[in-house]
N, C-alpha and C positions, 0 to 999 in steps of 0.2 A: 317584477324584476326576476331575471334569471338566474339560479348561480348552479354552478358546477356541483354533481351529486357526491363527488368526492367530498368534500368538505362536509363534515358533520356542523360543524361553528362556523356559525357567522351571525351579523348583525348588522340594522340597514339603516342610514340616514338620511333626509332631503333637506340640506343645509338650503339657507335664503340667498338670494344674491350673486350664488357661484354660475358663473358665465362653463357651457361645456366645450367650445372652444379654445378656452382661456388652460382648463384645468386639464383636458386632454392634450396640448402642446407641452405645459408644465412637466405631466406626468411621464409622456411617453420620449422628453428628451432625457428625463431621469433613469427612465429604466435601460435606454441607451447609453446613456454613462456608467452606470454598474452593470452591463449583461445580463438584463432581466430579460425574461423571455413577456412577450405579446400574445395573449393566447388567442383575441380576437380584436376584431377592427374594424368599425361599420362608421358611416358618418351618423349613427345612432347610440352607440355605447362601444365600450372598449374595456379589454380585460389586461392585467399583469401580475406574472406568479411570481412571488420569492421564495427564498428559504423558509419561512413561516407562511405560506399561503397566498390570496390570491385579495388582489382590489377591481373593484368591477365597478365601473362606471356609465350610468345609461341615461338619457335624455327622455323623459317621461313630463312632455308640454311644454311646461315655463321655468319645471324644477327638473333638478336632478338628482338622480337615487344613485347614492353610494352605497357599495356592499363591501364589506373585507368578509373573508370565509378560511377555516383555519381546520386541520385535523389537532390540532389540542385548544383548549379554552386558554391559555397562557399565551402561548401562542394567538389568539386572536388577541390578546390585551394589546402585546405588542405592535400588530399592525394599526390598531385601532389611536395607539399613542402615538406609533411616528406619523400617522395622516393628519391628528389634527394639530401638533406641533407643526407639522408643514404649511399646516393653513394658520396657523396664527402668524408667521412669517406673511404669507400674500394677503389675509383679509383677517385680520382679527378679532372683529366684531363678530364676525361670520362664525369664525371657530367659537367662541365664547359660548354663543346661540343654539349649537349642534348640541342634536340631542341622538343618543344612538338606540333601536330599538330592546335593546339590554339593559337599558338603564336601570334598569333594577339592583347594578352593581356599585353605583352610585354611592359613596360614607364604605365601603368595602376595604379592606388591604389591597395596593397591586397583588397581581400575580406573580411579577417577578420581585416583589420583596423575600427575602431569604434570611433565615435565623440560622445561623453555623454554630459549631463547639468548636472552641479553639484547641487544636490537639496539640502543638509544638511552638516553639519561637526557636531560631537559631541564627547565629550569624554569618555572615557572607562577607569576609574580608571583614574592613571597621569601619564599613560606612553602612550597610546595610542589614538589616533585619529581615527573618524571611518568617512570614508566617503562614501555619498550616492551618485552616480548616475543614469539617468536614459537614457535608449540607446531604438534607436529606435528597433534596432532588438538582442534579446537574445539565438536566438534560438539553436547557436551551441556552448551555454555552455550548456550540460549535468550534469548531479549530480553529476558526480564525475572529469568533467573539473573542477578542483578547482585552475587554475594557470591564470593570463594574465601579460603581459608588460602595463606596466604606462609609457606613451610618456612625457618626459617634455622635451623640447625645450629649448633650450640655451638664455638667457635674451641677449635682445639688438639686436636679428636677426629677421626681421621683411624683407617679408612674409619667414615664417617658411617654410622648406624643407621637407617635410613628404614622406615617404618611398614608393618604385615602384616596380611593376615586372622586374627580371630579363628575357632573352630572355628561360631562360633554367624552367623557374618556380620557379623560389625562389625567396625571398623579397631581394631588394639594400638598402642600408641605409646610410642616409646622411654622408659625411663623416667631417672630419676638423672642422672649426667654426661652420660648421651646425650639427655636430653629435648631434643628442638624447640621452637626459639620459634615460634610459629605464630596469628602476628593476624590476622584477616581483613583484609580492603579490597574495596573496589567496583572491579568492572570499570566503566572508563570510559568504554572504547570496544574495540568490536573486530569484524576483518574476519575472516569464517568462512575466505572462498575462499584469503586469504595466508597464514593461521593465526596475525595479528597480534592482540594484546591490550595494552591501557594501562591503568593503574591508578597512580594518586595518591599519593605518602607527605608527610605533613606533619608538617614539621622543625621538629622540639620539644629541646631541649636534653635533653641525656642518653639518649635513645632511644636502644634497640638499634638498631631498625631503621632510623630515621634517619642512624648514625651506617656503618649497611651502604651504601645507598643513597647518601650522599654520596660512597662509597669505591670502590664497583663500579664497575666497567669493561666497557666494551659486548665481547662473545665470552660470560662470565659463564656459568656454568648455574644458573639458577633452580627452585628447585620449587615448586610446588603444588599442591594438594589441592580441588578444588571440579569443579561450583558447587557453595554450601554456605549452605543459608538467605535469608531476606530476597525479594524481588521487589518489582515493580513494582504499587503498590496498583490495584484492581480498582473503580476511582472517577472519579466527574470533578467533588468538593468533595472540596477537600484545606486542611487546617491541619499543616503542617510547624516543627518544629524542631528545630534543634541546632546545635552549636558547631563549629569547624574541622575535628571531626577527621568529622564530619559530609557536610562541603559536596562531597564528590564523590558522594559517594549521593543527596545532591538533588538535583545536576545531571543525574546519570543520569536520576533519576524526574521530573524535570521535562522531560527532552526525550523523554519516553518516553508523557508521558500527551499523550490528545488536547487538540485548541486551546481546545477546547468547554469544559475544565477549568474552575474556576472555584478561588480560597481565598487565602489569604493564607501566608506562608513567613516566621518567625523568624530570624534566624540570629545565634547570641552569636561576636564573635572581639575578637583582638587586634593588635595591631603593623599594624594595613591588612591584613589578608589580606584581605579584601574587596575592595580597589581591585584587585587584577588577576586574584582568581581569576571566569572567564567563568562567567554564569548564562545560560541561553536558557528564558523563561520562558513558558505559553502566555497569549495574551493576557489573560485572565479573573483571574491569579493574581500578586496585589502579594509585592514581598519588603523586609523591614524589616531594616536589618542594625545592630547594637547594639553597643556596646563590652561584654566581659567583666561581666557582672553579678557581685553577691557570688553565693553559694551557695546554691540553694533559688530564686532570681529567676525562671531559665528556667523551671520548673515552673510556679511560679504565673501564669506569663504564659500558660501551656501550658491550666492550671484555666482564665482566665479568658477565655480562646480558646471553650472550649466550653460554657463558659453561655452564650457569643452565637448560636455556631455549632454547635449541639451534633449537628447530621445529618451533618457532615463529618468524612471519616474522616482519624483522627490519626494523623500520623507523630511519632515521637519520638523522638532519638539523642544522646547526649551524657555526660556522668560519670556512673558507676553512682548515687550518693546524689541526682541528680537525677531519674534514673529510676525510682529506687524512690516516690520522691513524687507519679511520674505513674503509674505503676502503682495503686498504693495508691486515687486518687483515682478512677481509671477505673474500678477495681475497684466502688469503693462506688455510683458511679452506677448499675450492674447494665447496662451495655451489652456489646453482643456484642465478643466480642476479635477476631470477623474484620473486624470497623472498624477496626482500629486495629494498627500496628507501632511498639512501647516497646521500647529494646534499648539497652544499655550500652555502648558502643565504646570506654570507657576509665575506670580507676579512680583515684583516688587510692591514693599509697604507704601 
């Protein structure tokens, strides 16, 4: 197998079963939905660079040799995780089975697990918490990594169970009495050079996490696991919505896109959160902010967004049963889903 001299890291697989027809249409309609560049293209193998590196794909008899190759070791973990999360999606026996030639790394920590010192807590209006940590290393959240996992640990389990490589490349995670709570949230803000980071919790009654977060004391060690999911959409017509638990991801993606931006921004909350929490909007893009609608409201306001606006790419975030309505809906139009980011950031019990 070939790979590219640039790349210091890499590591090689011949999973069982995987058809290279099947896996190079898969792949190469993906890297067309995100703007991945093709670096080669034979009816033999085929290559595709990201922001962390490159997947190389080549037909060797009856098998086929996967390679991901990577200028950091963190960086290959990553590509190595979302390939075979991808294949537990289309064959999952198959991913199960995959062994990659590093397995040496195997009962190991990820690499993107992260131990922070809590340096500050402060508040944002009287819904939100913001807190500061500081990690020793920032370097593979990008501008538009805007997602991680917040680890909290189960009270009363002492020493704590923290997450390991599987033998095939992907994270295990405690299970039972040791299972992690582990939500996402949007990074808010963060300085690469101090190794500071900020992220948002909004104080909802009964929260585990809220109920952390009010409690913690700045020294703290924090963990987390990212970046993980989500970015900064790839647009300058936007129609955004969602509810509270929302509004620091649109702040992020609003101070993130150009001024040039153009769309309008939903946003459902309650009790005033709106009145203090800060929006910097570019000038092209109005925000409408609404009291709590019944259930199913946000959607339809979401549907009738895009009969007017329908070349603007949709953000969507908010109660899983509301998302599945904007799903469902988007689905039936037949538009590309790299228009569009639907994701559930909270369920009902």
């Amino acid at each position: 197998m070939t790979l590219r001299p640039k790349f210091p890291h890499y590591a090689v697989t011949r999973p069982d079963g995987l058809s290279f027809t099947s896996i190079q249409r898969t792949v190469l309609h993906e890297a067309q939905q995100h703007n991945l560049s093709v670096t080669e293209q034979t009816d033999k193998a085929f290559a595709v660079e990201t922001h962390y590196g490159q997947y190389r794909f080549e037909q060797e008899g009856e098998r086929i040799a996967v390679a991901v190759a990577s200028s950091r070791r963190d960086w290959l973990f990553l590509l190595k995780d979302q390939f075979v999360k991808r294949l537990e999606e289309l064959q999952p026996d198959t991913a199960n089975a995959l062994r990659w030639s590093d397995s040496s790394a195997a009962g190991e920590p990820p690499l993107n697990l992260h131990f922070a010192d809590l340096q500050s807590v402060s508040a944002i209006g009287t819904s939100f918490l913001r807190l500061r940590v500081r990690l020793a290393d920032l370097s593979t959240f990008t501008d538009d990594s805007i997602h991680f996992r917040l680890l909290l640990p189960p009270e009363g389990i002492d020493p704590v169970e923290w997450p390991v490589l599987a033998e095939n490349g992907t994270t295990v995670w405690p299970q039972g009495k040791n299972a992690l709570h582990r939500p996402v949230y949007t990074v808010r803000w963060l300085d690469k050079a101090a190794g500071l980071l900020d992220f948002d919790v909004f104080l909802h009654d009964g929260g585990r996490i809220t109920n952390w977060a009010q409690n913690v004391q700045p020294g703290a060690t924090v963990a987390l696991i990212g970046p993980v999911g989500g970015g900064i959409p790839s647009t300058q017509r936007l129609l955004a919505f969602g509810d509270e638990t929302a509004l620091p991801a649109i702040a992020r993606i609003l101070e993130m896109l150009p001024d040039s931006t153009i769309g309008h921004v939903t946003i459902a909350t309650r009790d005033g959160a709106f009145c203090a929490y800060p929006l910097t909007t570019p000038t092209g893009v109005s925000v409408s902010w609404i009291e709590t609608p019944p259930s199913g409201a946000l959607a339809e306001l979401a549907k009738a967004a895009q009969d007017e606006l329908p070349n603007h790419f949709l953000w969507f975030a908010a109660e899983k049963s509301e998302v599945l309505r904007v799903r469902e809906d988007y689905k039936s139009r037949g538009k590309d889903n790299a228009n569009a980011y639907i994701s559930a950031f909270w369920s009902k019990p």
